[in-house]
C-alpha positions in Angstrom: -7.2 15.9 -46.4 -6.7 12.1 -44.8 -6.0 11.5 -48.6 -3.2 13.7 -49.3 -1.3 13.2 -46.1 -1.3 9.6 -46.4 0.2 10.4 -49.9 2.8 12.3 -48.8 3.6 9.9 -45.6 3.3 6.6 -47.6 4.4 7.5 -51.3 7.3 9.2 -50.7 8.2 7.7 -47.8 7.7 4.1 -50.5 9.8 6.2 -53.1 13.1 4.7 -51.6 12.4 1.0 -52.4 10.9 1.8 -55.9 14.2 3.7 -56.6 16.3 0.5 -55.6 13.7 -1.3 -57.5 14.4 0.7 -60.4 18.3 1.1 -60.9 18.4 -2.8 -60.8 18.6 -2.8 -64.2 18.1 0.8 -65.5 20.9 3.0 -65.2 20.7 5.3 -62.5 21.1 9.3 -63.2 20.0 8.2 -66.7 16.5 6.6 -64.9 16.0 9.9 -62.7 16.3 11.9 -65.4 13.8 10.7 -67.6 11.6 10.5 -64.9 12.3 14.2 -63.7 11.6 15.0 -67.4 8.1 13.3 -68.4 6.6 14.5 -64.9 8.2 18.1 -65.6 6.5 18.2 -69.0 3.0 16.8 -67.9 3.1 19.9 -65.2 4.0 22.4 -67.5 1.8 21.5 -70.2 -1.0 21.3 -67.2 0.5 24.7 -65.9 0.6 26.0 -69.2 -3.5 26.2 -69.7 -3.8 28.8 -67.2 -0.9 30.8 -66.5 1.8 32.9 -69.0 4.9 31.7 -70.5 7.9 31.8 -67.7 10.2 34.8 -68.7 13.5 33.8 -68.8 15.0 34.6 -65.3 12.3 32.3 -64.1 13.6 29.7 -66.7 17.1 30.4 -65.0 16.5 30.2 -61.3 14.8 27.4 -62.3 17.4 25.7 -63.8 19.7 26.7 -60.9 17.0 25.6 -58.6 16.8 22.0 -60.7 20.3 21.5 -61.1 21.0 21.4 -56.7 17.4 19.5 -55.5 17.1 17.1 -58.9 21.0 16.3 -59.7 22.6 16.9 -56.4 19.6 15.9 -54.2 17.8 13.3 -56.3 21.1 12.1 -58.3 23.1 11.3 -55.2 20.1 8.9 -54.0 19.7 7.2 -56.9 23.5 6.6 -57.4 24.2 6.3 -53.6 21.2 3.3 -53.5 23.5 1.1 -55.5 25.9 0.4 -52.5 23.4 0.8 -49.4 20.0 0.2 -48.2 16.7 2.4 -49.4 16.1 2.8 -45.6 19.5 3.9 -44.6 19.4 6.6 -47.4 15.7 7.5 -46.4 17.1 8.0 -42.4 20.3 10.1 -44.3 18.1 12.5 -46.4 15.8 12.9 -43.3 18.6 15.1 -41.7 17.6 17.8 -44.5 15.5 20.2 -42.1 19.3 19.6 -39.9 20.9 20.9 -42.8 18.3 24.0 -43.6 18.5 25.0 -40.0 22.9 24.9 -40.1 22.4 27.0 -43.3 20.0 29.6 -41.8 22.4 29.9 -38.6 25.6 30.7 -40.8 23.7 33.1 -43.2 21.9 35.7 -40.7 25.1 34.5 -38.2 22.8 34.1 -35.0 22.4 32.0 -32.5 19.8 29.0 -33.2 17.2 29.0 -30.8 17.7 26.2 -27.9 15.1 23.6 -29.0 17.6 24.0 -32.5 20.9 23.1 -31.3 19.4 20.2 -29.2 18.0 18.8 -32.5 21.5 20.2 -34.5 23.2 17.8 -32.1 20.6 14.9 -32.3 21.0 15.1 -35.9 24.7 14.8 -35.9 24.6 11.9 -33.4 22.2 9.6 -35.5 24.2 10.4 -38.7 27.4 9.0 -36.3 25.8 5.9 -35.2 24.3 5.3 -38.8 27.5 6.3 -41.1 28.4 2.4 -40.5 29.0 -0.8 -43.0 27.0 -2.3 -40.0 23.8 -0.8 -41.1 23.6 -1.6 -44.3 26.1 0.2 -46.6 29.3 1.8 -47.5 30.6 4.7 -46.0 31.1 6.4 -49.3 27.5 5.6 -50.4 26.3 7.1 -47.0 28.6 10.4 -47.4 26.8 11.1 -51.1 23.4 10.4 -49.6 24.9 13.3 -46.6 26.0 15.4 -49.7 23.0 15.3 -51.9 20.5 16.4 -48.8 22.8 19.5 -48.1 22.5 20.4 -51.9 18.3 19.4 -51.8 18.3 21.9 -48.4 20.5 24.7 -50.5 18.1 24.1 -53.3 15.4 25.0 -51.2 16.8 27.7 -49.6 17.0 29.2 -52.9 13.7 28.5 -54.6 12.2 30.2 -51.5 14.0 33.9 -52.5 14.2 33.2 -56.3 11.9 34.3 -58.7 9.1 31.6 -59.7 6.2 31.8 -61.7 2.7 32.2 -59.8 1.7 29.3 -60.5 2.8 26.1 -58.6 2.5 23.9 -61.3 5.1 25.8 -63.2 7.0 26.6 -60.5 7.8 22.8 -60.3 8.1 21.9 -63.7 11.0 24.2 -64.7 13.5 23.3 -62.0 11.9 19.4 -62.8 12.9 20.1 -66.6 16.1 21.5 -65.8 17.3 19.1 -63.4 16.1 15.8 -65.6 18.2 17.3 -68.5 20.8 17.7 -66.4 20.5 14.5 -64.9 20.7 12.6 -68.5 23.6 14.6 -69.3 25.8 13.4 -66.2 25.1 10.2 -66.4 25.5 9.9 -70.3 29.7 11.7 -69.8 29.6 8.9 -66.8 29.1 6.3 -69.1 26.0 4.8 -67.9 24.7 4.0 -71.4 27.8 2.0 -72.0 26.7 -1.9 -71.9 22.8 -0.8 -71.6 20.8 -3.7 -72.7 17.2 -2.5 -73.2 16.5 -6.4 -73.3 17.5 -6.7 -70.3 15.2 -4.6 -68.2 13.4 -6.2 -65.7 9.3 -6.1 -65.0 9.9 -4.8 -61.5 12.6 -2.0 -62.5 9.8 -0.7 -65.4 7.5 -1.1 -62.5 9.5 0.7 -60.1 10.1 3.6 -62.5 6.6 4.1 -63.5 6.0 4.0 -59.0 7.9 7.1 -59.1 6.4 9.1 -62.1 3.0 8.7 -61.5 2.7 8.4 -58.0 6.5 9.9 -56.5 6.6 13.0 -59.0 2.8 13.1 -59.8 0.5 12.3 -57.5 2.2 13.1 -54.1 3.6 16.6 -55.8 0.1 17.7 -55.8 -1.2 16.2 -52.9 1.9 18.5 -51.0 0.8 21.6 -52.9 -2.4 21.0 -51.7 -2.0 21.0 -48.2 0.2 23.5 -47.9 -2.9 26.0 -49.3 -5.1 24.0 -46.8 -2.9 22.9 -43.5 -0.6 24.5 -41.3 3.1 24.3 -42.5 3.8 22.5 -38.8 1.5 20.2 -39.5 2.8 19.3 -43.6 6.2 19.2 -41.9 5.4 16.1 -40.3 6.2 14.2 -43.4 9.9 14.8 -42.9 10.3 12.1 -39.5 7.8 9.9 -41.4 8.7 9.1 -44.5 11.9 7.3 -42.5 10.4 4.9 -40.5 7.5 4.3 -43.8 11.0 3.9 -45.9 12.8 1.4 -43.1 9.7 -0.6 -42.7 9.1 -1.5 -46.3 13.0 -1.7 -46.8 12.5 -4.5 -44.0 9.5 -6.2 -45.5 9.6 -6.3 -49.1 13.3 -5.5 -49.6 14.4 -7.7 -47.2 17.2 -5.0 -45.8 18.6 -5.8 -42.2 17.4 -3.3 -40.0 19.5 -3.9 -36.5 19.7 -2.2 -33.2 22.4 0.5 -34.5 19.9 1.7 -37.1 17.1 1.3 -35.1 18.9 3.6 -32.6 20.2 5.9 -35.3 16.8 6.3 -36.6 15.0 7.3 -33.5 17.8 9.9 -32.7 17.5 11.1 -36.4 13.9 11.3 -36.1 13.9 13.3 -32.4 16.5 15.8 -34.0 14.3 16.5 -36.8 11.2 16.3 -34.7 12.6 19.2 -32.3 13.9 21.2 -35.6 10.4 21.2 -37.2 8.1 21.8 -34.0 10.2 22.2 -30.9 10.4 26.4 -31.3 6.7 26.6 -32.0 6.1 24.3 -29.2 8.5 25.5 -26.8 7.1 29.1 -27.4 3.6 28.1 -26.6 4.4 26.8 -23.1 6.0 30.0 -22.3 3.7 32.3 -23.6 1.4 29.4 -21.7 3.4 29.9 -18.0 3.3 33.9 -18.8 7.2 34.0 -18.9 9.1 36.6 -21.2 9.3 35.9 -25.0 12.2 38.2 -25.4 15.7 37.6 -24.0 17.3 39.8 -21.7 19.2 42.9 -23.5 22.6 42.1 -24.6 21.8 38.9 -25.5 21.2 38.1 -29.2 17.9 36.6 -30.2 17.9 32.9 -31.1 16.9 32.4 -34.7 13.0 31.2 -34.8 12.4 30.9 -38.5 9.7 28.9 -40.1 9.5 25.3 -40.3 11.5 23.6 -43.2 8.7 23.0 -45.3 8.0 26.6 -46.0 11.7 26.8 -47.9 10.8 24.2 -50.0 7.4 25.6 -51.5 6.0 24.4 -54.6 9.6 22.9 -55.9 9.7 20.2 -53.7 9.6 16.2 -55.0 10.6 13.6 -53.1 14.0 12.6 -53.7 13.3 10.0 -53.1 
């Protein structure tokens, strides 16, 4: 179990770098979606052995599923890491849980719990302080990164009500398929082919891209779908306040990306949002339970919205983005 949490901690929280890494010299929705595409056929060819053919509204939810956490999610990192740093967009995707929790609020259209709107507001605050050239990027490059984790939480949201095969491996695979097609097709109509020099490539973007097929897409997919057969969902949640700091440190070290007191602020209040998101309701429910005071609020009042942890939304489709 040490194993697999330190994969999903340290490889997908490494993913950023090797993404920067990566679009150096390979173009960038063109790089993604190769690399969404070989690690989608590797899973459903190993999915494949032991479970039926998807039917076809499988194969549809999974292309709908693809198209928002793989071209929306993944595609505005990958594009967005051109103009600022891997850590930045690491700190910006962290607000995804922020986002999940917004979205659950407006669809049942009930008040979030306490613990919620605390870490809503958190959230909003450390996006504020980071959405700066000052920390390492342009405000239009920070805005995608913003727009690309609302799509990866709607994507989410989705895959958790849509019909998936059984098994995880496919359940993966097809919105992984789906979205690296799509992913090749944008950036072909964006012209990212135009001037390619295959010459050109450098050692460390081949490097970086085969970083996040075997290991991002690969090895950390099924180290997640492990865990979240063998570990609590509060406890796999974890991953989503430290993959940040994993991504800011190694932007700092090997990247050599300026991390000053604004982002060092911005990240901690990112992190506490998301922290009090993920946890806090469990947490806080405990201690009252724990003191014997009443679960329930008074009548008239509506009960705040307690739903599960982000994780559990994201189920067997989730790769880091990363």
């Amino acid at each position: 179990m040490i194993a697999s949490f330190a994969a999903i901690y340290m490889v997908w929280g490494s993913t950023y770098l090797a993404i920067r890494y990566a679009i150096e010299t390979l173009p960038s929705l063109v790089m993604g979606g190769f690399r969404f595409l070989i690690a989608g056929a590797i899973m459903y060819v190993w999915g494949r052995r032991r479970a039926p053919a998807p039917t076809a509204t499988e194969w549809r939810a999974g292309a709908a599923i693809g198209a928002l956490l793989f071209l929306g999610g993944n595609g505005a990192v990958v594009v967005a890491e051109r103009t600022i740093a891997s850590g930045l967009a690491a700190l910006l995707i962290a607000t995804e849980p922020l986002m999940i929790a917004s979205l659950e609020a407006v669809h049942t259209r009930r008040r979030p719990a306490g613990t919620r709107l605390v870490g809503l507001g958190l959230g909003v605050a450390g996006v504020a302080l980071l959405v700066d050239p000052s920390t390492g990027g342009s405000l239009g490059g920070c805005l995608l990164v913003i727009g690309g984790s609302l799509t990866w939480a709607l994507g989410s949201m989705y895959g958790n009500i849509a019909p998936r095969p059984k098994s995880p491996l496919l359940a993966a695979a097809i919105p992984m398929l789906a979205g690296g097609a799509l992913m090749l097709v944008v950036g072909s109509l964006a012209g990212e082919w135009r001037g390619f020099d295959i010459a050109a490539v450098s050692a460390r973007s081949l490097v970086g891209f085969a970083y996040l097929l075997v290991f991002g897409s690969l090895v950390a997919f099924t180290a997640y779908s492990w865990l979240l057969r063998e570990a609590s969902p509060t406890m796999v949640s974890t991953y989503a306040f430290v993959n940040p700091a994993v991504a800011v440190f190694l932007g700092w070290a090997l990247g050599g990306e300026a991390v000053g007191p604004r982002t060092l602020m911005g990240a901690t209040v990112i992190v506490a949002g998301v922290v009090l998101i993920t946890v806090g309701p469990t947490a806080w429910t405990r201690l009252r339970r724990g003191l014997g005071m009443p679960l329930a609020p008074p009548r008239g009042i509506p009960a705040p919205v307690e739903s599960s942890p982000p994780v559990d939304a994201q189920t067997a489709v989730r790769d880091r983005r990363k």
